[in-house]
C-alpha positions as CSV (number, residue, x, y, z in Angstrom):
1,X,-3.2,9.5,13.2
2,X,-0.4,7.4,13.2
3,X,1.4,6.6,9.6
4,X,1.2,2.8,9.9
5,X,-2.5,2.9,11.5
6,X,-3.4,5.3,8.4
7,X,-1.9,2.9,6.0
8,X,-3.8,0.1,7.5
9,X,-6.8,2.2,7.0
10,X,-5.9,2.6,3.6
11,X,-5.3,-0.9,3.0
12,X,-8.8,-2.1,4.1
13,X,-10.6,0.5,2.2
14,X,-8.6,-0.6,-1.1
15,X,-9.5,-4.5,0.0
16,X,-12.9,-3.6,0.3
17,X,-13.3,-1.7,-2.7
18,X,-11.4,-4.9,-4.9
19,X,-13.8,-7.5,-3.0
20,X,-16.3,-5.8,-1.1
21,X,-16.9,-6.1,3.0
22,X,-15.5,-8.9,4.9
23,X,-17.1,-10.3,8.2
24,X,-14.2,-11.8,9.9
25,X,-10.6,-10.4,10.4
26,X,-8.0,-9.2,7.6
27,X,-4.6,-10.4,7.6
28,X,-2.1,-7.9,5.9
29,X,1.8,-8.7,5.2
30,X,4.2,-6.8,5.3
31,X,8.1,-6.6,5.1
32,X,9.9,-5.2,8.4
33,X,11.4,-2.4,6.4
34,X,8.0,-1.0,5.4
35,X,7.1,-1.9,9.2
36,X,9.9,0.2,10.3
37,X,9.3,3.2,7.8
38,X,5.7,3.6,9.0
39,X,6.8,3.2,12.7
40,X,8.9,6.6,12.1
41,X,12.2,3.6,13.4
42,X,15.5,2.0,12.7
43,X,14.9,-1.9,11.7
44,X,16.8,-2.5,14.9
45,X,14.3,-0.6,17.0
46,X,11.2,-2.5,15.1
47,X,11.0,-5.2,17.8
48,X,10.3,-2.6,20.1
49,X,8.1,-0.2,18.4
50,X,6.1,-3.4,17.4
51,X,5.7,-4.4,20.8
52,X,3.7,-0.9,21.3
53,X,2.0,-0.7,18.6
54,X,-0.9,-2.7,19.4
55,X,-1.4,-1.0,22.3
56,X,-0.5,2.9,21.9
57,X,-0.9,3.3,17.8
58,X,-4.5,1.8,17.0
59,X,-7.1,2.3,19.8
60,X,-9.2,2.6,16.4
61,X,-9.0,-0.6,14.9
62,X,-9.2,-2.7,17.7
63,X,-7.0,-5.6,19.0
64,X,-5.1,-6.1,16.0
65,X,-1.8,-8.6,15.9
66,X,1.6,-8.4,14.3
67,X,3.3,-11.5,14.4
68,X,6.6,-12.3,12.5
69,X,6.6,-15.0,10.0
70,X,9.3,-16.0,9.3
71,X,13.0,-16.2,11.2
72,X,15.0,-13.9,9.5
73,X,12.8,-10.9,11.1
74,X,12.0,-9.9,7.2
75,X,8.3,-10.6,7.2
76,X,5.3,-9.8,9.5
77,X,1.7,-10.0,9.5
78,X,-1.2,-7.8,10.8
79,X,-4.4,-9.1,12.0
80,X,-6.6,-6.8,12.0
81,X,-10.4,-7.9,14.1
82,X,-13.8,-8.1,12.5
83,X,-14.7,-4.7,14.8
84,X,-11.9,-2.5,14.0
85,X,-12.6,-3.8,9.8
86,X,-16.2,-2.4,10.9
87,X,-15.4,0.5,12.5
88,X,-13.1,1.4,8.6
89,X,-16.2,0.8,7.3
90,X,-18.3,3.2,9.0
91,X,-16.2,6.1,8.8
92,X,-14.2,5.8,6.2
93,X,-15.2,5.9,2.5
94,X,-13.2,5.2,-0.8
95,X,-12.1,7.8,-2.9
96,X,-13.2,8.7,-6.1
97,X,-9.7,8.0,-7.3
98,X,-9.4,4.2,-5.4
99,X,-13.3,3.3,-7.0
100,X,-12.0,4.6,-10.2
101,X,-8.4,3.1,-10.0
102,X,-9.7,-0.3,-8.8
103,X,-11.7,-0.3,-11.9
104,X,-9.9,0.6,-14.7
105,X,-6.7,-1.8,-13.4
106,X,-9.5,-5.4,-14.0
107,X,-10.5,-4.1,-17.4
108,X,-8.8,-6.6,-19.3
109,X,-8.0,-4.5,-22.3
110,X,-6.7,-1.5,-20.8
111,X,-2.9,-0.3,-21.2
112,X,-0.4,1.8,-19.0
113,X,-1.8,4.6,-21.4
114,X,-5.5,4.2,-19.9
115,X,-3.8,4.2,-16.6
116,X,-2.1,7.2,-17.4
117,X,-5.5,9.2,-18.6
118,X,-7.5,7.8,-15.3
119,X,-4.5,9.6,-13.0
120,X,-4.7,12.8,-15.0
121,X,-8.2,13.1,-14.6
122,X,-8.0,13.4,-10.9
123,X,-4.8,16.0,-11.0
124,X,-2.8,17.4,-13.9
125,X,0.3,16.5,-11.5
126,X,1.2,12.9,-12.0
127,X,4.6,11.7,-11.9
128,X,5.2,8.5,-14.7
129,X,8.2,6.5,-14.1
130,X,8.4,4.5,-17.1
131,X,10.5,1.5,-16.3
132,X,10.1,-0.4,-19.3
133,X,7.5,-0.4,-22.3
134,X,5.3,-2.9,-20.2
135,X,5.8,-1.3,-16.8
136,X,5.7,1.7,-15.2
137,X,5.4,4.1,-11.6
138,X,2.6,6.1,-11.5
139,X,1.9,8.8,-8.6
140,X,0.7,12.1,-7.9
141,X,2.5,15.1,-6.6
142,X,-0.2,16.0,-4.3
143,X,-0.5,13.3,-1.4
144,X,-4.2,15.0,-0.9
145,X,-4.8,13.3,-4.2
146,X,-3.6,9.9,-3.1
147,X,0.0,9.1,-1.2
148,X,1.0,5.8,-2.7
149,X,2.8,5.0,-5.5
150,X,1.6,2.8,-7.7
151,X,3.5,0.3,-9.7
152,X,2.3,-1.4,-12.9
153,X,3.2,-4.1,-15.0
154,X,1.0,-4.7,-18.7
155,X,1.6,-8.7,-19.4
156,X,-0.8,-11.8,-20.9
157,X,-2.9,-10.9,-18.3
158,X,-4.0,-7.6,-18.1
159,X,-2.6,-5.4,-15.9
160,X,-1.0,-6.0,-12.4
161,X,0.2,-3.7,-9.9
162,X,2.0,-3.3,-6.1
163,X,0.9,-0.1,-3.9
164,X,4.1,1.9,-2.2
165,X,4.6,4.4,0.0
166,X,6.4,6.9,-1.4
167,X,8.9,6.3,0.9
168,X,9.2,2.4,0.6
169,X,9.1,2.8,-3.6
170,X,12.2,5.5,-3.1
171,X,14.3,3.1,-1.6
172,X,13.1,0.0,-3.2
173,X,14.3,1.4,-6.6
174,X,17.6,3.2,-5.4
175,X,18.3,-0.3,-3.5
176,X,17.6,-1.6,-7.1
177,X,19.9,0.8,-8.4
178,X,22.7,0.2,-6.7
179,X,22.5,-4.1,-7.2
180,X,22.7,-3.4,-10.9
181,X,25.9,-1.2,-10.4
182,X,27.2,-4.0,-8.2
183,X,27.1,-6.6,-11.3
């Protein structure tokens, strides 16, 4: 299966799982770096390899749509049709982990700690960035587990977070990195 087709998989199933089955498409965003990271392609290829897509990468999910949405070729969007969300559905199901994750993160009075103990029950091998005392990277060393990084923020309103590919959260933080040794 193809890495962004996969990912779009995974997307739906996490949507579903946070607010149950929709009858009508699903419109995911995304930037063109992620785009180009799950196309296995330069950013300067992505016009291309986007092109294709639709037609070579995701017989599965139907006639989806990737538009750009703005001019500076930074965002996109997905579309992806009411069959090909049904056709997730039916053959895919959420992991334990994703149930479990989706959760524990709307319990209003949990912590990054509680988040911590729900990612070592499903494997003693988690990685924890800890960013800041509110905020933190959580993954696990074993894609089998799960792939994505997840990042997490603790503020007035419970907890928030951003799913990553390993990949995009890598270069997001070294990108990061090297703005702050800029200044």
């Amino acid at each position: 299966m193809h890495k962004l087709e996969r990912n779009l998989i995974d997307n739906i199933i996490e949507s579903e799982v946070k607010l149950g089955r929709i009858g009508t498409s699903l419109t995911l965003y995304y930037p063109g770096s992620s785009l180009a990271e799950l196309l296995d392609c330069s950013e300067e290829e992505l016009p291309v390899k986007l092109a294709e897509f639709p037609e070579k990468g995701t017989e599965y999910l139907g006639n989806i749509v990737i538009e750009q949405i703005d001019d500076s070729g930074e965002r996109f969007s997905v579309r992806i049709p009411a069959e090909g969300l049904d056709r997730v559905y039916a053959d895919f199901q959420p992991s334990d982990f994703t149930k479990g994750f989706v959760k524990e993160i709307r319990n209003p009075d949990n912590t990054l700690e509680d988040i911590a103990k729900l990612f070592h029950r499903y494997s003693p091998d988690v990685v924890i960035n800890q960013i800041n005392p509110d905020e933190c990277a959580f993954s696990f060393c074993d894609d089998a587990v799960d792939a994505y990084v997840y990042h997490i923020e603790q503020n007035v309103f419970g907890l928030e977070y951003h799913r990553f590919t390993k990949e995009s959260y890598r270069k997001m933080m070294n990108d990061m990195a090297e703005e702050r040794e800029k200044r």
